[in-house]
C-alpha positions as CSV (number, residue, x, y, z in Angstrom):
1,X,111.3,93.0,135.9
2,X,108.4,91.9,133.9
3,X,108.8,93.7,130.5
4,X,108.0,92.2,126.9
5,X,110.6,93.5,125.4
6,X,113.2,92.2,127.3
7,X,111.6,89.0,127.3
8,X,112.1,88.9,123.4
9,X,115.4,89.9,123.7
10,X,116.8,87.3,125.6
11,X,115.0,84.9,123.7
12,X,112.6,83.8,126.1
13,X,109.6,84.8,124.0
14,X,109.6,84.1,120.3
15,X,109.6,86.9,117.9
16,X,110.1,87.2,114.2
17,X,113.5,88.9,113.9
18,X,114.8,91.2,111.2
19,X,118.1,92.2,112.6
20,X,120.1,91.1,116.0
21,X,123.3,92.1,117.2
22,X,125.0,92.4,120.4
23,X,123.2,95.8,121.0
24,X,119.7,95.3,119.6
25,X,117.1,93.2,118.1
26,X,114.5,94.1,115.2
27,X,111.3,92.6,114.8
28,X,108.3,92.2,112.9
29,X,105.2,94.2,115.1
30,X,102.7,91.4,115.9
31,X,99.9,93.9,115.3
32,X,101.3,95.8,112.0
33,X,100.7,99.3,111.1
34,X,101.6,99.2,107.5
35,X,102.7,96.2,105.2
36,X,105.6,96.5,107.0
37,X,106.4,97.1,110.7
38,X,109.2,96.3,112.3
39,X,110.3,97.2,115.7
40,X,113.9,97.8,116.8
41,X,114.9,97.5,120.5
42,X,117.7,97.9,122.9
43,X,118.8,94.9,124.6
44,X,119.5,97.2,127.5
45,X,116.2,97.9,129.2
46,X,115.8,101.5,129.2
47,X,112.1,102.9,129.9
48,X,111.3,105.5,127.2
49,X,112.6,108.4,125.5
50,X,112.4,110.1,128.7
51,X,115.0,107.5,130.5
52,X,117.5,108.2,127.8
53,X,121.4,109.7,129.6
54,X,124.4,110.3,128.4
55,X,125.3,107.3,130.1
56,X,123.2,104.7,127.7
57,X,122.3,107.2,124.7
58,X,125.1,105.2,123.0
59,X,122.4,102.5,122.2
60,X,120.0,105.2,120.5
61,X,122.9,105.9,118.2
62,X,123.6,102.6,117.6
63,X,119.9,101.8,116.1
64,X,120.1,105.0,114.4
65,X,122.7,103.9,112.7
66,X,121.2,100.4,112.0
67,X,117.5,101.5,110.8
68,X,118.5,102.3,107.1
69,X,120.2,98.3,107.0
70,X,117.0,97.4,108.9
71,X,114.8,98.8,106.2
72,X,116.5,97.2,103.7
73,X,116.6,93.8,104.9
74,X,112.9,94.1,106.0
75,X,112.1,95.2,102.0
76,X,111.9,98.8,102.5
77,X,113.3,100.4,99.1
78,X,110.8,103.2,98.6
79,X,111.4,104.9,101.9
80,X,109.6,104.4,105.5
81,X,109.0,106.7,108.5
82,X,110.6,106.4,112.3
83,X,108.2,106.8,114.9
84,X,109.1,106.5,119.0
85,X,105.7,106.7,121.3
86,X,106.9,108.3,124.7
87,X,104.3,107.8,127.7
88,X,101.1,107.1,128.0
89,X,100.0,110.3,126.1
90,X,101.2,109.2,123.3
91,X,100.2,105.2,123.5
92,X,103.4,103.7,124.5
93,X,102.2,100.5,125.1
94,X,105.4,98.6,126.1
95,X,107.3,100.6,128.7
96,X,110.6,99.8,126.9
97,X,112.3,102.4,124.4
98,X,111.1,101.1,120.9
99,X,111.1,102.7,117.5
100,X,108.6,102.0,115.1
101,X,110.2,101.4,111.2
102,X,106.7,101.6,109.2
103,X,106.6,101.6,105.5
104,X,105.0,99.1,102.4
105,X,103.0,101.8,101.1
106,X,102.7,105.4,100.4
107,X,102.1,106.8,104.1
108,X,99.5,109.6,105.1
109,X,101.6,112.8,105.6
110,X,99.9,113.7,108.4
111,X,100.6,112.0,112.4
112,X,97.1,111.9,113.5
């Protein structure tokens, strides 16, 4: 398989890390959104939103419960928005389930 993403996670391409267990990895987007934008992965390869089971939704938990620790190290103490692109409709530009921790500045309330 030829994916980023997992190429990052097993080290094999440098990235800037925020956060790394034995689950996931969190790093700094190389084309940033915000002041701050950090990207959180599962070391698992799954696909997309889409290509989430009950049989690996354990590691969507598993960031869930890591993005508020992730903000914080990253400097987030004003809050920051979550985002998760799905397909090519909605500009997922690495086919490998990815949320998006943006935040730095006051955000536009609106998506698009």
């Amino acid at each position: 398989m030829d994916c980023v993403f997992c190429g990052i996670a097993a080290g094999k391409i440098p990235s800037k890390k925020v956060y790394e267990d034995e689950t996931l990895l969190a790093f700094h987007d190389i084309n940033p959104e915000a002041p701050v934008h950090v990207l959180v992965i599962p070391k698992q390869h799954i696909s997309s939103l889409d290509a989430v089971t009950p049989e690996n939704s354990g590691f969507v938990r598993a960031i869930f419960e890591k993005i508020p620790e992730i903000a914080r190290l990253a400097g987030l103490e004003n809050g920051y928005r979550v985002v998760s692109n799905c397909g090519p409709d909605a500009a997922q530009s690495v086919p490998h389930l990815h949320f998006h921790i943006l935040g730095g500045k006051q955000l536009p309330a609106h998506i698009v």
